[in-house]
N, C-alpha and C positions, 0 to 999 in steps of 0.2 A: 704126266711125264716126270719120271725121277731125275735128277742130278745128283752127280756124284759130289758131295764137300768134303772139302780138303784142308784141312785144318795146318796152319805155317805162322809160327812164333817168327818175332823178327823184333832185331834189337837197333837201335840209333845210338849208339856209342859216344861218348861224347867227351872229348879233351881236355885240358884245362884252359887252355885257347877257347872253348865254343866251337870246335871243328868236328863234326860229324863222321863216323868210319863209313865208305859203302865199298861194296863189291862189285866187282865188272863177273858177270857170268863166264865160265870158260867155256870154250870148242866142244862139241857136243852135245850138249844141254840144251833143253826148251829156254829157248829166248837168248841164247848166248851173246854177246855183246853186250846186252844190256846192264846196267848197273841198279844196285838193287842193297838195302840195310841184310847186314850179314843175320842168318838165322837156319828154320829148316822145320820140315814135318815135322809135326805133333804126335808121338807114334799113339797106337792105342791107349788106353791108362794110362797117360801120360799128362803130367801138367804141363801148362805152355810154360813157367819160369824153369820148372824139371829142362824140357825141351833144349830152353835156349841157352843152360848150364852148360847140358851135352855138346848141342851141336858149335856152341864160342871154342869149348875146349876145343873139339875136333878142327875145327874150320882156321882158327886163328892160336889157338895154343897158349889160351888165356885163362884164367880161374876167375869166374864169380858168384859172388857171395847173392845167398835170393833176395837177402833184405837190401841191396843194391840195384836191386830191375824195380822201377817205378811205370805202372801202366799209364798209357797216354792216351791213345787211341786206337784206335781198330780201322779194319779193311773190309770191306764184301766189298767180292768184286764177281762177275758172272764173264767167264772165258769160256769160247767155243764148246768145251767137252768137260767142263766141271765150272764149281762154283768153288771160291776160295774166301778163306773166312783168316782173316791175318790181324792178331794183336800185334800192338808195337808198342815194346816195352822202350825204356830209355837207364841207362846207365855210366855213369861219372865214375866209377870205383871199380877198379877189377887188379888181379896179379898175375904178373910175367907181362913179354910184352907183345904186341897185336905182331904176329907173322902169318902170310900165305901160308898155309898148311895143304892148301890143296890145286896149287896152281892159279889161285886166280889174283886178279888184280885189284889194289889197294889203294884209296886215295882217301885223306882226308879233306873235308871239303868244309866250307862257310855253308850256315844252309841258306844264304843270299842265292848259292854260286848253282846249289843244287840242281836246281830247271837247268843246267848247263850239261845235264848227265842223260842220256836217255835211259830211263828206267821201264818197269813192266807197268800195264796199265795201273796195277790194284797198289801199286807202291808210290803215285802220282801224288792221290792226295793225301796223302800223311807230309809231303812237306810245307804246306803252309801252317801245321798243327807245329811241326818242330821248329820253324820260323817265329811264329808265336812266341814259343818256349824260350828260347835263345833269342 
């Protein structure tokens, strides 16, 4: 049996507090409500730090630098109709400042407080990893 994988960059942003950036999914969307480290498909030929260049700017209206995404840890995770495969970078340094760009919702968070969010399964265990860190 084939599965389809899905390759998704995701970033844990992080403040000079130690406060975590996540996203609430919007209306629409597979999983919507759920909160989730801001990021996005991997397109073809694509690096995952390329990736998460693109989709911070689009997403949040932010510039960073690749020598600022430090790799952390990873995700497999196996959802009903595909397999998803999700690094998760972490970054302290970026330019301009974090806005919605695309309707959804912004909170920075303790990653104590994190388990207080309901997230998508494959995003669960990267925060005892960022807890660690922080």
């Amino acid at each position: 049996m084939t599965v389809k994988l899905v390759l998704v960059a995701a970033c844990a942003l992080i403040d000079p507090d130690g406060r975590v950036l996540i996203a609430e999914r919007p209306q629409g969307k597979p999983m919507a409500g759920l909160w989730e480290f801001p990021g996005g498909k991997i397109e073809a030929g694509e690096r995952p730090e390329v990736s998460l260049i693109r989709e911070l700017k689009e997403e949040l209206g932010i510039v960073i630098k690749e020598a600022c995404l430090a790799p952390l840890t990873f995700a497999s995770h196996s959802y009903p109709d595909f397999h998803l495969l999700m690094p998760l970078y972490v970054c302290r340094r970026w330019q301009g400042i974090v806005t919605a760009r695309e309707g959804q919702n912004l909170k920075w968070v303790r990653p104590n407080a994190l388990r207080n969010y309901p997230m998508p399964p494959a995003d669960e265990p990267l925060i005892p990893h960022l807890a660690a860190l922080l």
